[in-house]
N, C-alpha and C positions, 0 to 999 in steps of 0.2 A: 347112495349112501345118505340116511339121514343126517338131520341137523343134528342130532345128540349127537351122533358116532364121529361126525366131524368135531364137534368141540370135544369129547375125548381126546382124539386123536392130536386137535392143537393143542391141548391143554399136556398132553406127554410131551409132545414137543417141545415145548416152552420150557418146560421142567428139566429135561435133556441139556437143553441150549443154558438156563440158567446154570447147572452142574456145572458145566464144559468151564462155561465163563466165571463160575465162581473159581475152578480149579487152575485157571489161569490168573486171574489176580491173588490168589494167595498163596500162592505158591513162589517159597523164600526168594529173593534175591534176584528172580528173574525180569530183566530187563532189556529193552529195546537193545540192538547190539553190543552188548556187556561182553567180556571176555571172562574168561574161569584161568584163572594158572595158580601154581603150586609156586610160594615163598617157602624162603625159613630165617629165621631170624638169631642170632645170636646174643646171649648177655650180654651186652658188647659197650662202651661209652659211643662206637663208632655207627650203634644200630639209630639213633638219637631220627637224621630223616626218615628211615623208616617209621619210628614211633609216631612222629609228628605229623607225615603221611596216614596213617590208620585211626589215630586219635580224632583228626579234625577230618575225617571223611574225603583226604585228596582222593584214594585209588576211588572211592565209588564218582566219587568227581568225573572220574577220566571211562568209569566203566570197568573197572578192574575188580572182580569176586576172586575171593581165595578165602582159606580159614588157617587162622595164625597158626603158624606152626615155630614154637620159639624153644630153643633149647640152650640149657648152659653154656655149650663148648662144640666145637665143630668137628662133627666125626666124620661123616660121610658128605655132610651140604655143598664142600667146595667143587669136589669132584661130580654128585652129583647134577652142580649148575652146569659144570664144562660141557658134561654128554648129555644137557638137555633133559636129564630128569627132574630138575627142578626149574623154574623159569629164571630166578633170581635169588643170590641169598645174600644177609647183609650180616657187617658186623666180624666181617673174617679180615684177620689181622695179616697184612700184607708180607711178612715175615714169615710167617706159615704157609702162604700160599707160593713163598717162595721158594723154601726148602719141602713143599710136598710135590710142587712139579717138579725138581731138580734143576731149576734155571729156566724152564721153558714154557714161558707164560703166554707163548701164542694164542691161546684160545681164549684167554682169558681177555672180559669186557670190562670196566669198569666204569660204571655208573656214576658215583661219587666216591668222594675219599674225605675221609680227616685228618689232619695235621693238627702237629705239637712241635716242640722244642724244648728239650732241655731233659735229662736225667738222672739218676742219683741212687745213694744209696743212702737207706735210713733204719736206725738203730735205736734200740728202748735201752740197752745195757751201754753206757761213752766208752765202757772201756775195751769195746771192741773198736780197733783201728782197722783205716784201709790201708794200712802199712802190712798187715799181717791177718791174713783171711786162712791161711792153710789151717783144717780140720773145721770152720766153721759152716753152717749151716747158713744157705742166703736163698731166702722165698724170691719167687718172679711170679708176674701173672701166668697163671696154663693157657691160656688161651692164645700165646704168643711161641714164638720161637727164640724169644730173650735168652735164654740159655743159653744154645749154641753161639748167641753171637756173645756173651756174658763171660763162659767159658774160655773162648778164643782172647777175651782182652785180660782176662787173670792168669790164665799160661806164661802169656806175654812176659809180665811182671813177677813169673814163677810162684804163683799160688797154682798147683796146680792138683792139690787135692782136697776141693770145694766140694759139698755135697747142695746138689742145688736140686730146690724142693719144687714143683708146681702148687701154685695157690688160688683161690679164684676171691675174687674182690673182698667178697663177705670172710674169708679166713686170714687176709691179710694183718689185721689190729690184733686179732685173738692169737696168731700163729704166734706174734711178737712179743703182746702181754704172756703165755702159757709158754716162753721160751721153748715153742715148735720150734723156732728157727732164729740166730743171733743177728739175719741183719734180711733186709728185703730190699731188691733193684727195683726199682720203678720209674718212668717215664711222666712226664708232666699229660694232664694235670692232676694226677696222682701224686706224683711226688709234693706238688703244692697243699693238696688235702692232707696228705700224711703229717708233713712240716703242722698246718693249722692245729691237726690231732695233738703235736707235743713230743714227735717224734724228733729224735736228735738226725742232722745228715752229717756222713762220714765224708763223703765222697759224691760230687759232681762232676758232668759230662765224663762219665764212666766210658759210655760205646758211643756215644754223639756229642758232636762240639754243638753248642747252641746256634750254628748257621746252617744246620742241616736240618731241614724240613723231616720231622720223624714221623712216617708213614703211619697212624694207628690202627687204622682198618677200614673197610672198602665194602661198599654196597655193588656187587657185583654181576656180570650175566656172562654169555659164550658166545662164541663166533656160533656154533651151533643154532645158540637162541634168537641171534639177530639176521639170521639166513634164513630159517625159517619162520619164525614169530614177529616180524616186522612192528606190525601192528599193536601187539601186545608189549615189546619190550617199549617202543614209543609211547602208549599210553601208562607205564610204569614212569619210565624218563621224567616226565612233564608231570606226574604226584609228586617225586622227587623234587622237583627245583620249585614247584612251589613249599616243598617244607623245608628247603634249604633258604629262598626267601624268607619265612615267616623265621626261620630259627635268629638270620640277618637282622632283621626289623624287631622282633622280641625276644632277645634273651633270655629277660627271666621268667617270660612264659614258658618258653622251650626248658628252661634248668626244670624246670617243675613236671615237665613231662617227664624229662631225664629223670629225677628222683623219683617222679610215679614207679619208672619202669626197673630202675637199678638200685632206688632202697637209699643211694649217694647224694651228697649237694655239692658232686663234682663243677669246676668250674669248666665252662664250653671249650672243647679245642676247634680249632677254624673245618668248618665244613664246605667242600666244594667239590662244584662239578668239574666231570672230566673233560675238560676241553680241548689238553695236551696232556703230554706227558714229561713235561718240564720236574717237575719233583720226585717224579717215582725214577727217572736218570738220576737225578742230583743225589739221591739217597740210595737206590742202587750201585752209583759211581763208587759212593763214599763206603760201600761196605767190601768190596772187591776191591777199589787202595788200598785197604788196612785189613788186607785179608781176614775179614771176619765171617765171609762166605766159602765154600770150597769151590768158588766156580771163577771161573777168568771172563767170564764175560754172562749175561742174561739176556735172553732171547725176548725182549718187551714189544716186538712187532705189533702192529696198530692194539693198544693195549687201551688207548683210550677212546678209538673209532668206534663210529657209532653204524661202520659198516660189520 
């Protein structure tokens, strides 16, 4: 073989091997042991670590690709985290995920959670009383299962024909002012923002006395996902509690994400990790004393294991 035909031959080479290697460094996202899993995210005040996780680059921190998949309200995401179709999803309000398993939250992981305290109801017309609801119209968040627990405490007291609407955050002011609806339930700290708005309140601690931890929603995974995805729900875990630190240490950074993400200059409800399950009993206990569940007991077996 001649000397030309040989530098031909390296010179395709080279050209070959540059492709290969250009095709490898530019090619998106890919990196030394990265993992790929499917989130989803919900409107949620409760999605807030997740934001703060994706915002300030924790999952790529830890090696975590995914493409945001975020939607208003939860249709299928809870169920799909349980049986492993999804790896994680956040923002699902812990009252929905209790009346859509039926009481039976075994598979159910929980990652983190938010807390609140205190509830209410808040009216634009005074002359609607909590003495006297029968025929009126009372917005709740949809994203929640406030209803049926809402429902059960107005029986009680024989209002027992409420028409109760679902609303999602951004229709809550408008339902009020266009008298869609005479009066709206809501949960701190909403009900604190609604109060700032000018809104009049009728009625406090409606479904919760102010000592009960009120569960707002949960960044969640499955026994399914931690059986088999060890590695991957661990490297979410640890995005997580550094954007529960940073939320810790900056509030009003974090409120700013929160309004990036919800449009709200809601104030922060306490975010934390799962370490026990001390308040999701305390607030489970309290809804089955005061029969505002139909279940006599809730199946919360290792609910906060990170097995």
């Amino acid at each position: 073989m001649n000397i030309r035909l040989q530098n031909v031959i390296i010179t395709v080479i080279n050209i070959i091997l540059a492709i290969i290697l250009f095709i490898i460094l530019a090619r998106p996202g890919q990196k030394k042991g990265e993992i790929e899993v499917k989130l989803a995210t919900i409107e949620d005040i409760s999605s807030l670590p997740f934001w703060v996780a994706y915002d300030l680059g924790l999952f790529d921190k830890y090696g975590i690709k995914f493409k945001p998949n975020e939607v208003s309200r939860p249709l299928d995401e809870y169920e799909n985290t349980l049986k492993g179709a999804l790896y994680a999803s956040f923002g699902i309000d812990y009252s929905y995920a209790l009346f859509k398993s039926a009481g039976d939250l075994k598979l159910l992981r929980v990652l983190y959670y938010a807390t609140s305290s205190g509830d209410g109801i808040v009216v634009k017309d005074t002359s609607v009383k909590f003495d006297s609801l029968n025929g009126k119209r009372i917005g709740y968040y949809d994203n929640t299962r406030h209803n049926v627990l809402l429902q059960a405490v107005l029986s009680s007291k024989g209002d027992t024909s409420v028409d109760l609407i679902g609303l999602t955050l951004e229709e809550m002011e408008s339902a009020l002012d266009n008298n869609r609806v005479d009066a709206i339930y809501v949960v701190e700290p909403y009900l604190s923002y609604m109060k700032e708005k000018g809104y009049k309140v009728i009625a406090e601690d409606v479904i919760f006395s102010k000592d009960v931890p009120i569960i707002l929603g949960m960044g969640l995974s499955s026994a399914v996902n931690l059986s088999l995805r060890k590695e991957a729900i661990k490297r979410i875990r640890s995005a997580l509690k550094d954007a529960i630190d940073y939320i810790n240490k900056n509030p009003q950074e974090a409120k700013k994400i929160l309004q990036k993400h919800l449009g709200f200059d809601f104030n922060l409800p306490n975010y934390k990790l799962s370490s026990d399950d001390t308040d999701f009993r305390k607030f489970t206990d309290y809804l089955i004393k005061n029969n505002l569940i139909p279940y006599k007991s809730v199946n919360m077996e290792n609910i906060a294991s990170e097995k």
